[in-house]
mmCIF file as gemmi writes it, N, C-alpha and C atoms, coordinates in Angstrom:
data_model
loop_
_atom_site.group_PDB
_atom_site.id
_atom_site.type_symbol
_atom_site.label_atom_id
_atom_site.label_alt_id
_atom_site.label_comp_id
_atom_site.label_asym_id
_atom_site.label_entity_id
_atom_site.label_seq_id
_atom_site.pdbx_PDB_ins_code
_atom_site.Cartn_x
_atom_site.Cartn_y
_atom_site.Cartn_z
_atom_site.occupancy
_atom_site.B_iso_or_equiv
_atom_site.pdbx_formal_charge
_atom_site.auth_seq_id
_atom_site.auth_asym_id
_atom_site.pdbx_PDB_model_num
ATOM 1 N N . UNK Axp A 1 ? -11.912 28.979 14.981 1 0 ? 1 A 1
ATOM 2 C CA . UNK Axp A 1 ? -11.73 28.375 13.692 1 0 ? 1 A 1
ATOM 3 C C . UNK Axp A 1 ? -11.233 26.936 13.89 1 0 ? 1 A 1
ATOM 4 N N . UNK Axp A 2 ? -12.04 26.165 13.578 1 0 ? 2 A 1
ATOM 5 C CA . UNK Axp A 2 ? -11.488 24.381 13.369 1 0 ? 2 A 1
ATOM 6 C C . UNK Axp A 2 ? -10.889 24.566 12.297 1 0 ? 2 A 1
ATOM 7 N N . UNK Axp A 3 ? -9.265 23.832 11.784 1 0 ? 3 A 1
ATOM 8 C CA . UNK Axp A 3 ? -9.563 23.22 10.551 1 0 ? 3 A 1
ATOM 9 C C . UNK Axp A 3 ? -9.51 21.793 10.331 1 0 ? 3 A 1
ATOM 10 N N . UNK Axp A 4 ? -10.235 21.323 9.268 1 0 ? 4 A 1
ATOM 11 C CA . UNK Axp A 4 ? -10.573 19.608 9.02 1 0 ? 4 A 1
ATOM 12 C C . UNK Axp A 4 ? -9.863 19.454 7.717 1 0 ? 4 A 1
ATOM 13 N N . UNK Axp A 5 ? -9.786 18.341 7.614 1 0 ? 5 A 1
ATOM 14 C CA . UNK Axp A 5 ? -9.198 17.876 6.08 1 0 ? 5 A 1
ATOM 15 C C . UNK Axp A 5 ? -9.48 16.095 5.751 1 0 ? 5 A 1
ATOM 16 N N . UNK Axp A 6 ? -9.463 16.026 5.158 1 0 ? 6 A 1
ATOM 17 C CA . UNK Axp A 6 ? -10.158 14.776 4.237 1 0 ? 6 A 1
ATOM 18 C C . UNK Axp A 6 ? -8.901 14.563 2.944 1 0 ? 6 A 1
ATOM 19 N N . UNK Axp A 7 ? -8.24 13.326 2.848 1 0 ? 7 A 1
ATOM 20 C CA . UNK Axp A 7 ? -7.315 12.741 1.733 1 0 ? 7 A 1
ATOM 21 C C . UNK Axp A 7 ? -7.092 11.303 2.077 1 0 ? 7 A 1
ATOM 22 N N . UNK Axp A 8 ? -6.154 11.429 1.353 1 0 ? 8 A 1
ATOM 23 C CA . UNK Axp A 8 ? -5.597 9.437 1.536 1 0 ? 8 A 1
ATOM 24 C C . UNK Axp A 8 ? -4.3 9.688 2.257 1 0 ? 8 A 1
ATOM 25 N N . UNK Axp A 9 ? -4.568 8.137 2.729 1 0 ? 9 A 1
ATOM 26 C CA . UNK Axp A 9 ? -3.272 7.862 3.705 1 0 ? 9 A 1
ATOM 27 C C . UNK Axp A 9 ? -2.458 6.676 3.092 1 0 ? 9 A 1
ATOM 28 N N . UNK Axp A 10 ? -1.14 6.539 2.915 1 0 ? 10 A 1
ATOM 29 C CA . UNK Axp A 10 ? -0.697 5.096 2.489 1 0 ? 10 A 1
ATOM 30 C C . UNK Axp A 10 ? 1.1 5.264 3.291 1 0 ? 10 A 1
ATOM 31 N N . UNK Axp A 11 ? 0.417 4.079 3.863 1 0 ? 11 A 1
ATOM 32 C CA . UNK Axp A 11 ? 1.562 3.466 4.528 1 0 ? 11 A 1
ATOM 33 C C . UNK Axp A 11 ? 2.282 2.167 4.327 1 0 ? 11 A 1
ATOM 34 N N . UNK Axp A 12 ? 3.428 1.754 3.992 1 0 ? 12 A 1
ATOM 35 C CA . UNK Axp A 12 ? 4.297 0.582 3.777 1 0 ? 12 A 1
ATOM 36 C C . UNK Axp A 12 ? 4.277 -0.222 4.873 1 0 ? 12 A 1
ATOM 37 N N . UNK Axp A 13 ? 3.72 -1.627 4.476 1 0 ? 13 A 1
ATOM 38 C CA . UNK Axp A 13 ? 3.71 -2.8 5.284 1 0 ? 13 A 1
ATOM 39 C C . UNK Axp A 13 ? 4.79 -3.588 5.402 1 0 ? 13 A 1
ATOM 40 N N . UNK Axp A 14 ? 5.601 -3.426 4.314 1 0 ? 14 A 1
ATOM 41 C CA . UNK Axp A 14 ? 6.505 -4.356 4.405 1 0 ? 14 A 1
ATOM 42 C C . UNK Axp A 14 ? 7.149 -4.754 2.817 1 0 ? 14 A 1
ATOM 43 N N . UNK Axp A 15 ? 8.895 -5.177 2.802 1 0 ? 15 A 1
ATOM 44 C CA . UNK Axp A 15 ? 8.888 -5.834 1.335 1 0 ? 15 A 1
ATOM 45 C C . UNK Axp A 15 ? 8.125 -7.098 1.091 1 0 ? 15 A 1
ATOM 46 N N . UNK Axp A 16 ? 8.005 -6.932 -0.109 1 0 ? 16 A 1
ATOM 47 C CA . UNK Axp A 16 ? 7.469 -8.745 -0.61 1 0 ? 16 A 1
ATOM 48 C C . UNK Axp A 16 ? 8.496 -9.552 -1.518 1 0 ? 16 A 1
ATOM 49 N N . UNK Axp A 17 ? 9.485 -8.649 -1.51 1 0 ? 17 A 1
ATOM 50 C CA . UNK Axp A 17 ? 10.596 -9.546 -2.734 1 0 ? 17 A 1
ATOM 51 C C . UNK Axp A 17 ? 10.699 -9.248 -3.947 1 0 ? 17 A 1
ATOM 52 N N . UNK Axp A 18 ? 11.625 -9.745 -4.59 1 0 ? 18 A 1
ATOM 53 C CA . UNK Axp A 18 ? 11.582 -9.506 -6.305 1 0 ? 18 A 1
ATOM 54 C C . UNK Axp A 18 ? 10.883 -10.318 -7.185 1 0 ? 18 A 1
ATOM 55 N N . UNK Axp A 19 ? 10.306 -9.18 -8.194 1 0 ? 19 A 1
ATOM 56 C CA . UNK Axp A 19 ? 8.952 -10.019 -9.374 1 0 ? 19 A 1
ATOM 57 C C . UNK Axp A 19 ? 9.669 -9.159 -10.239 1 0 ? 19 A 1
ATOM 58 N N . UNK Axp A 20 ? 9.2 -9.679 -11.638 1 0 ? 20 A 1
ATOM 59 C CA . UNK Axp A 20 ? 9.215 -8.837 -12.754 1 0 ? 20 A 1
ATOM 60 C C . UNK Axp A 20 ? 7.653 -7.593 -13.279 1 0 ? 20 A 1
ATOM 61 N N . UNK Axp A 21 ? 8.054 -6.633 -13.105 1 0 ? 21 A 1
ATOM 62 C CA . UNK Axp A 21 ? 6.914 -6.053 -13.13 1 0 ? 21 A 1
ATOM 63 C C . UNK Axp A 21 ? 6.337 -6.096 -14.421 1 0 ? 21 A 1
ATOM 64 N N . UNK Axp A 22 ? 4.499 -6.205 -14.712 1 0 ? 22 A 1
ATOM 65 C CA . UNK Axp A 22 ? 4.086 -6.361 -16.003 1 0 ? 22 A 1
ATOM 66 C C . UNK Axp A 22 ? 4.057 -5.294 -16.197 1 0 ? 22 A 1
ATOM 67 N N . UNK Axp A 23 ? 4.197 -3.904 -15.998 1 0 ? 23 A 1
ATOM 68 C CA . UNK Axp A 23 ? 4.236 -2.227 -16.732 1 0 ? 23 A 1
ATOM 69 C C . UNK Axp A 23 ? 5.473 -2.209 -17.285 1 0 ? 23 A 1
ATOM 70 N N . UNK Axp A 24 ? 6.528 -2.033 -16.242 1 0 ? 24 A 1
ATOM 71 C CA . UNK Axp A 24 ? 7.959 -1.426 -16.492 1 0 ? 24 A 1
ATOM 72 C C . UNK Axp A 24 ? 8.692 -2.451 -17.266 1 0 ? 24 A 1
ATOM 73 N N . UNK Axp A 25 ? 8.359 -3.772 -17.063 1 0 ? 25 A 1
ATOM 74 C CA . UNK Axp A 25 ? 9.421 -5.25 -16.887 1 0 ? 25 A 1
ATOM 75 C C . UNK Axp A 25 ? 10.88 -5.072 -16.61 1 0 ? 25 A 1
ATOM 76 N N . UNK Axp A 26 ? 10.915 -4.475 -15.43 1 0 ? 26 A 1
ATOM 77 C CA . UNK Axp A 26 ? 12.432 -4.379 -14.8 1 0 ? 26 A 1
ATOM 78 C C . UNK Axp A 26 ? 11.896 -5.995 -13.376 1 0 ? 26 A 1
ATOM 79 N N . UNK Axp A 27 ? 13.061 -6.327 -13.226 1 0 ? 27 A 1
ATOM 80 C CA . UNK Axp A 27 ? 12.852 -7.06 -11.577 1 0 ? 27 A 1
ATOM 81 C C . UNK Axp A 27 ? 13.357 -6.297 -10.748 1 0 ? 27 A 1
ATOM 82 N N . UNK Axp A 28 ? 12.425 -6.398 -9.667 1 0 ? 28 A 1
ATOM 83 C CA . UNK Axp A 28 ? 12.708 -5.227 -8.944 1 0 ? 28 A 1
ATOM 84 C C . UNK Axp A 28 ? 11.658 -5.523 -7.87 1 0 ? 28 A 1
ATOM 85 N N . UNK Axp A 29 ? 12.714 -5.035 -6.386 1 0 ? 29 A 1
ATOM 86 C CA . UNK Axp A 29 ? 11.593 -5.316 -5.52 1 0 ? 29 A 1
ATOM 87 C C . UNK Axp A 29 ? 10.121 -4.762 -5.391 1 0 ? 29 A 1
ATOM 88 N N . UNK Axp A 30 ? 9.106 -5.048 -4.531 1 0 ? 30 A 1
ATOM 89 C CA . UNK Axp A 30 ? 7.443 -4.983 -4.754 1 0 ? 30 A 1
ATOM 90 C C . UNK Axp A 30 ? 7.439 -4.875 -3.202 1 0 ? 30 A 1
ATOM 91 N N . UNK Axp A 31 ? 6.489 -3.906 -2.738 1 0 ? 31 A 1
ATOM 92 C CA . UNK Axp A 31 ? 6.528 -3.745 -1.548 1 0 ? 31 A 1
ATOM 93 C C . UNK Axp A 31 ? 4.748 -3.693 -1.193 1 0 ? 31 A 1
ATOM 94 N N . UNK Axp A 32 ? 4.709 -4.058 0.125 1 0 ? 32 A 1
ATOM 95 C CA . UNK Axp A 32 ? 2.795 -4.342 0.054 1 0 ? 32 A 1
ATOM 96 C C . UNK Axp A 32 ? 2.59 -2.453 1.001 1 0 ? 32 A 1
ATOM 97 N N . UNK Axp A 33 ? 1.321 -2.58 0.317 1 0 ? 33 A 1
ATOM 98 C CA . UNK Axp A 33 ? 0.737 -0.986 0.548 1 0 ? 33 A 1
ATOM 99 C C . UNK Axp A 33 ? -0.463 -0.501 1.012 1 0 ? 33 A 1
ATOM 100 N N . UNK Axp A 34 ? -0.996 -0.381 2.235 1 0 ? 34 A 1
ATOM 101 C CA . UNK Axp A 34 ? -1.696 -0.148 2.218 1 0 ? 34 A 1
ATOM 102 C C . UNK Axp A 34 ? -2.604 1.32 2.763 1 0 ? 34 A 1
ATOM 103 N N . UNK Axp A 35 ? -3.756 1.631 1.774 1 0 ? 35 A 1
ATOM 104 C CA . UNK Axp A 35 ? -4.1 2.923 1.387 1 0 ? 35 A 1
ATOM 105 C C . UNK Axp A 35 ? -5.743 2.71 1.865 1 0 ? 35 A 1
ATOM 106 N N . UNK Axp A 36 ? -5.525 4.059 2.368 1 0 ? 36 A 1
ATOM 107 C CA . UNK Axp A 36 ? -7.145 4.158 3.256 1 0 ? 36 A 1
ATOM 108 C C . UNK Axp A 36 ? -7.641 5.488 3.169 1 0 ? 36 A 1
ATOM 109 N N . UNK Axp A 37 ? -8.728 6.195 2.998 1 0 ? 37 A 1
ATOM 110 C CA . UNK Axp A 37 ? -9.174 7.145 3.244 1 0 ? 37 A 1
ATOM 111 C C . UNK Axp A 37 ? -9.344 7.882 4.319 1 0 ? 37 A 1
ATOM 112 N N . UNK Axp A 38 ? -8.555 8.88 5.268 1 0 ? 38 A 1
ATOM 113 C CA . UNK Axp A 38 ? -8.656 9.421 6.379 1 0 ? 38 A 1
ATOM 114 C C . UNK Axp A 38 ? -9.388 10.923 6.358 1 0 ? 38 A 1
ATOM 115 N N . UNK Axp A 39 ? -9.914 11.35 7.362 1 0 ? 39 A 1
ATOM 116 C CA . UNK Axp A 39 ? -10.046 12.533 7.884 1 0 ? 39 A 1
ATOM 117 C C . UNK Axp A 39 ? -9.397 12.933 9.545 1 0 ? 39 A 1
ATOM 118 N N . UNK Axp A 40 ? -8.881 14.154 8.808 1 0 ? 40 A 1
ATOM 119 C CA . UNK Axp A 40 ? -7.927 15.138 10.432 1 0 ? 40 A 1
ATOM 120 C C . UNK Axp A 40 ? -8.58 16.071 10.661 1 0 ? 40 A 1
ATOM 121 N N . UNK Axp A 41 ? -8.474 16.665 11.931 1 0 ? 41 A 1
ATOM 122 C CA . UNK Axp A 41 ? -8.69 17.398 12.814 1 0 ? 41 A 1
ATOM 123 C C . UNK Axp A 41 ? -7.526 18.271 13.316 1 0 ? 41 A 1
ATOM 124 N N . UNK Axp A 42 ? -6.677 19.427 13.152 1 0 ? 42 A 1
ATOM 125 C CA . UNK Axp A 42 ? -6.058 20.194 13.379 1 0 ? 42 A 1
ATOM 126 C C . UNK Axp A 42 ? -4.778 18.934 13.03 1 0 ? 42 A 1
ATOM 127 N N . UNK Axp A 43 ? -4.847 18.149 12.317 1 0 ? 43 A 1
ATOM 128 C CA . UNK Axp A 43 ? -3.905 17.798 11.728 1 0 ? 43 A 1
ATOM 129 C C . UNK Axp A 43 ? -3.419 16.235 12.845 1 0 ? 43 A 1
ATOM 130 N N . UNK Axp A 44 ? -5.021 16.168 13.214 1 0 ? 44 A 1
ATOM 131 C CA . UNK Axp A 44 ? -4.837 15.246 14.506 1 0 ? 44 A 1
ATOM 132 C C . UNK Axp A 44 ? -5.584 13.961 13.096 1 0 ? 44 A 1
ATOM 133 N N . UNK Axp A 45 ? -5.233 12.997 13.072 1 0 ? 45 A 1
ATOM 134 C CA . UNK Axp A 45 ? -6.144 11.913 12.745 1 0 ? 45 A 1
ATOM 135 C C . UNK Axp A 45 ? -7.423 11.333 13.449 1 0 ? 45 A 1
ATOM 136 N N . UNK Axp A 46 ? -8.312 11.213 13.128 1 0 ? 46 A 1
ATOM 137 C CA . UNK Axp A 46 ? -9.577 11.242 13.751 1 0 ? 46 A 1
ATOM 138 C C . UNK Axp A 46 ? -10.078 10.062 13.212 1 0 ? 46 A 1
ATOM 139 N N . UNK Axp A 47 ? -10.302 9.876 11.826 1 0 ? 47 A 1
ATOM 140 C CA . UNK Axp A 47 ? -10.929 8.436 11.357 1 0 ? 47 A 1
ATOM 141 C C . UNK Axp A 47 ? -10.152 7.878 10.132 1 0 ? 47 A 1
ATOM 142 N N . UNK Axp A 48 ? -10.039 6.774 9.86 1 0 ? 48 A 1
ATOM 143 C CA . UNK Axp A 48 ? -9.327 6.205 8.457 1 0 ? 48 A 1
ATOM 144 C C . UNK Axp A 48 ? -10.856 4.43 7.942 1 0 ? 48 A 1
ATOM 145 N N . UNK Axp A 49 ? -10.52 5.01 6.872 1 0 ? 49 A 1
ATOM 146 C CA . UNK Axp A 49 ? -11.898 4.452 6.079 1 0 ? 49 A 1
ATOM 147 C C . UNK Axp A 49 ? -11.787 3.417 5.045 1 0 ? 49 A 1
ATOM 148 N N . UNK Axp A 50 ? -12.241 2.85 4.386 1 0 ? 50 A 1
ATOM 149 C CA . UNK Axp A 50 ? -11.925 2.266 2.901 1 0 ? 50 A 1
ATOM 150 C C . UNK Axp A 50 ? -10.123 1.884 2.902 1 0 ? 50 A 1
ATOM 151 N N . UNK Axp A 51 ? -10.028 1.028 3.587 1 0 ? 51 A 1
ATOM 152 C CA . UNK Axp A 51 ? -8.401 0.155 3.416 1 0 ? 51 A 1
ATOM 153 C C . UNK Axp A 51 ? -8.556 -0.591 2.429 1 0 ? 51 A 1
ATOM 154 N N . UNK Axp A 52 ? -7.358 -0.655 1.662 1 0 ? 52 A 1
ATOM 155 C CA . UNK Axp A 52 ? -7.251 -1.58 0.717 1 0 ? 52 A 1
ATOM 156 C C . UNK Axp A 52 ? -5.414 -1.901 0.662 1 0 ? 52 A 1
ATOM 157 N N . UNK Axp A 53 ? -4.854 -3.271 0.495 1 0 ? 53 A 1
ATOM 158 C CA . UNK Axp A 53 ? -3.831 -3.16 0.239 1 0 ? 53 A 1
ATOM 159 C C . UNK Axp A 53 ? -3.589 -3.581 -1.088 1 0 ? 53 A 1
ATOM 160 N N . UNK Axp A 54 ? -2.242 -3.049 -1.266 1 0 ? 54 A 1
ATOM 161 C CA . UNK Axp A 54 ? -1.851 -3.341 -2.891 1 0 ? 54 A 1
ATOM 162 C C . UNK Axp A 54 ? -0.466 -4.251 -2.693 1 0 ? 54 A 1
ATOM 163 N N . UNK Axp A 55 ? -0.041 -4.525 -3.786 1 0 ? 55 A 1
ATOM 164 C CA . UNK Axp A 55 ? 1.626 -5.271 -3.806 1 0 ? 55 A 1
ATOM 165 C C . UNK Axp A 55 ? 2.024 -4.561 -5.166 1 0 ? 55 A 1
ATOM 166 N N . UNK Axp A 56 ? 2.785 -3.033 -4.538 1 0 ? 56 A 1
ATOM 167 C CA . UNK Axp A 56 ? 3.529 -2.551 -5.805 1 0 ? 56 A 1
ATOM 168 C C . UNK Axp A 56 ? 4.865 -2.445 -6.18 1 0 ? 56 A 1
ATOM 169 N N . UNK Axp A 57 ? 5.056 -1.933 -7.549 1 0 ? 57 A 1
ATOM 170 C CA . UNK Axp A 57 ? 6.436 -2.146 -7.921 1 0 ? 57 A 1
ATOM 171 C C . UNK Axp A 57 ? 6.953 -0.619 -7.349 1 0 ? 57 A 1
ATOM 172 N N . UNK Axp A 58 ? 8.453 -0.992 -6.604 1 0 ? 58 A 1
ATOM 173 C CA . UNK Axp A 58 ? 9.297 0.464 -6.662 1 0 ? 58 A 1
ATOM 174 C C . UNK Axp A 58 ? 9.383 1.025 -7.373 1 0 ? 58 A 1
ATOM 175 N N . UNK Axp A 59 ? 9.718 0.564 -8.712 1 0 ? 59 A 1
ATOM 176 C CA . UNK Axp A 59 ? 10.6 1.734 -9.398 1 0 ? 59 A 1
ATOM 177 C C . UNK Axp A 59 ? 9.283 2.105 -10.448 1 0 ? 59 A 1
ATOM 178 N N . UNK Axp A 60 ? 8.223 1.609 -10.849 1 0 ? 60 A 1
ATOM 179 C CA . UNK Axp A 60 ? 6.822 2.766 -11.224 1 0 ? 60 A 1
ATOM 180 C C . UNK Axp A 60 ? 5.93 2.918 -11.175 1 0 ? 60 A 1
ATOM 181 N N . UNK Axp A 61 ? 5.86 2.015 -9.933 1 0 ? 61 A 1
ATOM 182 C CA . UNK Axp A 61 ? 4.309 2.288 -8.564 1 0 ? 61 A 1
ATOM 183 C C . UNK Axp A 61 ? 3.454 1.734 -9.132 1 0 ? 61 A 1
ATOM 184 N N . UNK Axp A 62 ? 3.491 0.834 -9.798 1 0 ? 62 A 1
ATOM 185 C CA . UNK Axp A 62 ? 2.343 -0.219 -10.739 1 0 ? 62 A 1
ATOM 186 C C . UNK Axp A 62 ? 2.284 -0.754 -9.226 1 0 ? 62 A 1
ATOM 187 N N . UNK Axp A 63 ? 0.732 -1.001 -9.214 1 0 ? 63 A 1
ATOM 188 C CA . UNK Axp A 63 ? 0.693 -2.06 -7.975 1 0 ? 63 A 1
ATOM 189 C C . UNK Axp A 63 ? -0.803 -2.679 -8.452 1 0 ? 63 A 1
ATOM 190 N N . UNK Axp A 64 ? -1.283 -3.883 -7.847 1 0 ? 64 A 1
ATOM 191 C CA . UNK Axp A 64 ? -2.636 -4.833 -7.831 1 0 ? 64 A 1
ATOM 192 C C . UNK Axp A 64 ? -3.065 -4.579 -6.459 1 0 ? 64 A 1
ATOM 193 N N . UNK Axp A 65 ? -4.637 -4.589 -6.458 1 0 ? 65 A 1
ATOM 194 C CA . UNK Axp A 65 ? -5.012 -4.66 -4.774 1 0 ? 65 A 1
ATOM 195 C C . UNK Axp A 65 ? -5.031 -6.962 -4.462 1 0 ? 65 A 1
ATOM 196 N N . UNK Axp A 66 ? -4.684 -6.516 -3.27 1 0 ? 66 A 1
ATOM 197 C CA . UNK Axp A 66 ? -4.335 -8.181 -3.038 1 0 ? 66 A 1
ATOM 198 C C . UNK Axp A 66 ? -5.433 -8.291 -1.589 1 0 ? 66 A 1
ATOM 199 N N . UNK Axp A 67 ? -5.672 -9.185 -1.18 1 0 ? 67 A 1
ATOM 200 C CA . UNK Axp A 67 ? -6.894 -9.66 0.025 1 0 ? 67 A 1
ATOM 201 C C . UNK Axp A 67 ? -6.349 -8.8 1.187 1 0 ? 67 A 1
ATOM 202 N N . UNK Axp A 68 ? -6.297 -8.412 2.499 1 0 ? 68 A 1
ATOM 203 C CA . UNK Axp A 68 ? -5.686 -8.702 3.299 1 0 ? 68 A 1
ATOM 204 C C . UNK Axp A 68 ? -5.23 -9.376 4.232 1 0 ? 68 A 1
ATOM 205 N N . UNK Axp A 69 ? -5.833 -10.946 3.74 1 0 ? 69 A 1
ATOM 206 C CA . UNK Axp A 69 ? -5.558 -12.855 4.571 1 0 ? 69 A 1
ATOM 207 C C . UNK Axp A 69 ? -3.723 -12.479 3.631 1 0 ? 69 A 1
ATOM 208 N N . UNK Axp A 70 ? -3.904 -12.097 2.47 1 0 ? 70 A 1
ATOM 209 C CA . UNK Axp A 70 ? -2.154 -12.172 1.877 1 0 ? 70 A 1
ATOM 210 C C . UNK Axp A 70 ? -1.303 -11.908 2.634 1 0 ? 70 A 1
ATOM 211 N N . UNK Axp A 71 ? -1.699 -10.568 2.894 1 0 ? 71 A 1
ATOM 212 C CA . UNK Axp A 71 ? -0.865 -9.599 3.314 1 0 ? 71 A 1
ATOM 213 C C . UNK Axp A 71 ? 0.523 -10.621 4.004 1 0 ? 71 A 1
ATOM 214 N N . UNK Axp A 72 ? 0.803 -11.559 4.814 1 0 ? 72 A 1
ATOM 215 C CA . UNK Axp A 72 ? 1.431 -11.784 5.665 1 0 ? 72 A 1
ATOM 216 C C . UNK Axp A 72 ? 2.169 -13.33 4.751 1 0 ? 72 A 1
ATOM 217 N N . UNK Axp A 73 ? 1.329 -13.508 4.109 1 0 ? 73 A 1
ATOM 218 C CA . UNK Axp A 73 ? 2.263 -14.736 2.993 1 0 ? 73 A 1
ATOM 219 C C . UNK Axp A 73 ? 2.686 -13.709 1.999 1 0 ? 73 A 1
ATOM 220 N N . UNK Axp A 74 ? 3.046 -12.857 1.193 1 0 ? 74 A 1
ATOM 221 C CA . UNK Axp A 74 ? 3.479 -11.752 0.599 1 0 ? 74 A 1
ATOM 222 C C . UNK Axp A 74 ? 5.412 -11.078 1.645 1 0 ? 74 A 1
ATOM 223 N N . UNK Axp A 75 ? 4.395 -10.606 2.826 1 0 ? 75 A 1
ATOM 224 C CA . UNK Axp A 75 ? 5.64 -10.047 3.362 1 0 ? 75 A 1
ATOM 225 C C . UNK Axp A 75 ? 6.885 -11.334 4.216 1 0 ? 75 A 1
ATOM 226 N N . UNK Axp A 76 ? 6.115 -11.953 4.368 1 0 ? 76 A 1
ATOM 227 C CA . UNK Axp A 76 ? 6.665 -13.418 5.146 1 0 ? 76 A 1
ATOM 228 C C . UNK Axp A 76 ? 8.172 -14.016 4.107 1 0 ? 76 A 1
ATOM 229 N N . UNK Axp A 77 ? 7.323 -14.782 2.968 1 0 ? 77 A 1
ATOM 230 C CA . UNK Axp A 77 ? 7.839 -15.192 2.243 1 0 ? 77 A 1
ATOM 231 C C . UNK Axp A 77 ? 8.575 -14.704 0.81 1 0 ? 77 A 1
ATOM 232 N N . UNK Axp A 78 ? 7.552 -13.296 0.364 1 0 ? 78 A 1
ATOM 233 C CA . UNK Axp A 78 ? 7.754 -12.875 -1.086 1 0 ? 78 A 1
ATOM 234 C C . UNK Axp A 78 ? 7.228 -13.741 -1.621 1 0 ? 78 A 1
ATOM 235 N N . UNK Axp A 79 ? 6.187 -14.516 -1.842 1 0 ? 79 A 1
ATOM 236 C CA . UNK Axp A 79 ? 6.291 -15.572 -2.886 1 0 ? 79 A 1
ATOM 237 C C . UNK Axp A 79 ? 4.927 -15.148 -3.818 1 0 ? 79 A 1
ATOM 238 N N . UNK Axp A 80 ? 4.2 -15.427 -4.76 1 0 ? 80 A 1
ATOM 239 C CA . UNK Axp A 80 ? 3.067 -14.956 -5.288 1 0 ? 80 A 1
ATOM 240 C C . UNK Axp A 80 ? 3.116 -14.353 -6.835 1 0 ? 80 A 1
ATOM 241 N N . UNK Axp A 81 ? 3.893 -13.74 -7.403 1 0 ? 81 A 1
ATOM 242 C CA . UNK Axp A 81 ? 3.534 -12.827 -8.272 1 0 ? 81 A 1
ATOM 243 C C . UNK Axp A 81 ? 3.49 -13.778 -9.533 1 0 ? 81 A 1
């Protein structure tokens, strides 16, 4: 018996600083995110697919997808929103 599985993966890149969020409008830090489509193998990772990063809010996961050239002026500086 193999078993396989297929879902999403999202892992934290890093903070980006405080913005005011346009959902919640609290300020509050925004952290960059990025989310990919994987498939496992006995729980082994085997492939990850379709990356995209976002810059979302903590406190209610509102996030935008942003380039990934950002990614590093975002976590560097915070500056952008």
């Amino acid at each position: 018996m193999i078993i396989v599985g297929v879902g999403n993966n999202m892992v934290k890149l890093g903070d980006a600083g405080y913005y005011k969020c346009p959902r919640c409008h609290n300020e509050c830090p925004f952290c960059v995110m990025e989310i990919s489509k994987k498939f496992d193998v006995f729980w082994i990772p085997v492939a990850k697919w379709d990356k995209r990063y976002y810059l979302t809010c903590t406190i209610c996961s509102y996030g935008y997808e942003i380039q990934k050239e950002e990614i590093n002026q975002y976590i560097k500086t915070g500056a952008g929103v």
